[in-house]
C-alpha positions in Angstrom: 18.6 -55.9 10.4 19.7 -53.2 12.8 17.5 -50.0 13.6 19.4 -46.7 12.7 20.4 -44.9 16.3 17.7 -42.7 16.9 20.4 -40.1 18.3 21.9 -39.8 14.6 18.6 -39.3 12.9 17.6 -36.3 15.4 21.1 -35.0 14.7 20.7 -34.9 10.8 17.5 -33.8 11.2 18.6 -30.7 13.6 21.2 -29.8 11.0 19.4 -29.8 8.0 16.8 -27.5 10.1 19.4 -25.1 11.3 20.8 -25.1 6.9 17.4 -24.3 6.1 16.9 -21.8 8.8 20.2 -20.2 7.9 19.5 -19.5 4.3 16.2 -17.7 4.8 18.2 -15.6 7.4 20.5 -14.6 5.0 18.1 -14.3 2.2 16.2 -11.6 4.5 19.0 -10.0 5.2 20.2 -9.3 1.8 16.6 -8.2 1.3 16.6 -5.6 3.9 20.2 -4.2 2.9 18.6 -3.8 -0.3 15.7 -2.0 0.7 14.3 0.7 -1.1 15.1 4.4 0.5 11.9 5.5 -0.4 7.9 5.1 -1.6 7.8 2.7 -4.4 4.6 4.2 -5.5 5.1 8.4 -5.2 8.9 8.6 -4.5 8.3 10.2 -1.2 12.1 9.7 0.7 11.8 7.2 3.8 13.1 8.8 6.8 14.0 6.4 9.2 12.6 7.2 12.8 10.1 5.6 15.0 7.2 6.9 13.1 7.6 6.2 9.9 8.9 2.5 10.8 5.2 2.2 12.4 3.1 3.6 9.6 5.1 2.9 6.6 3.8 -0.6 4.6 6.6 -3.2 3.5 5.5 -5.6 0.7 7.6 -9.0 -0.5 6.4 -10.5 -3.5 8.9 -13.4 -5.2 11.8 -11.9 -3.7 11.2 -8.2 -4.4 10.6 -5.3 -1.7 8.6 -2.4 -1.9 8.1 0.1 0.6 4.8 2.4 0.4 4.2 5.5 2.3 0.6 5.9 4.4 -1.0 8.4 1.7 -0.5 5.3 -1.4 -1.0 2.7 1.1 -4.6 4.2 1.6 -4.9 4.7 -2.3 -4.3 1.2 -2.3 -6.7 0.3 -0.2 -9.6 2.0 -1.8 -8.9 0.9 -5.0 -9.2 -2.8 -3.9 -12.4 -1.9 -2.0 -13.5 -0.5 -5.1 -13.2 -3.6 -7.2 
């Protein structure tokens, strides 16, 4: 019985990596061109500058972005404290 070259293992296992890694790119990147322009929570427009891309909170849940603004994100926070 012959042992599988261990060269061919590593090189199926490298490409089936490099799939995987590929697909979440992508998957991320559709994410982000589909981005909300604004709070999710008050409507408060996003403007995109150095600022705001510090203090502004981005949530994923199953696939789905929301974007919430400082004043909600501290709403949000108390009301979790509170429960």
């Amino acid at each position: 019985m012959r042992r599988p070259k261990l060269r061919k293992v590593n090189t199926a296992k490298r490409k089936k990596e490099r799939k995987a890694t590929e697909a979440a790119l992508r998957q991320a990147t559709s994410m982000m061109l589909d981005m909300p322009t604004g709070c999710t929570a008050c409507e408060k427009p996003f403007d995109r500058n150095q600022e705001t891309v510090k203090t502004w909170q981005v949530i994923v849940k199953e696939n789905k972005m929301s974007l919430t603004c400082p004043e909600c994100w501290d709403m949000i926070l108390e009301e979790d404290h509170e429960d």
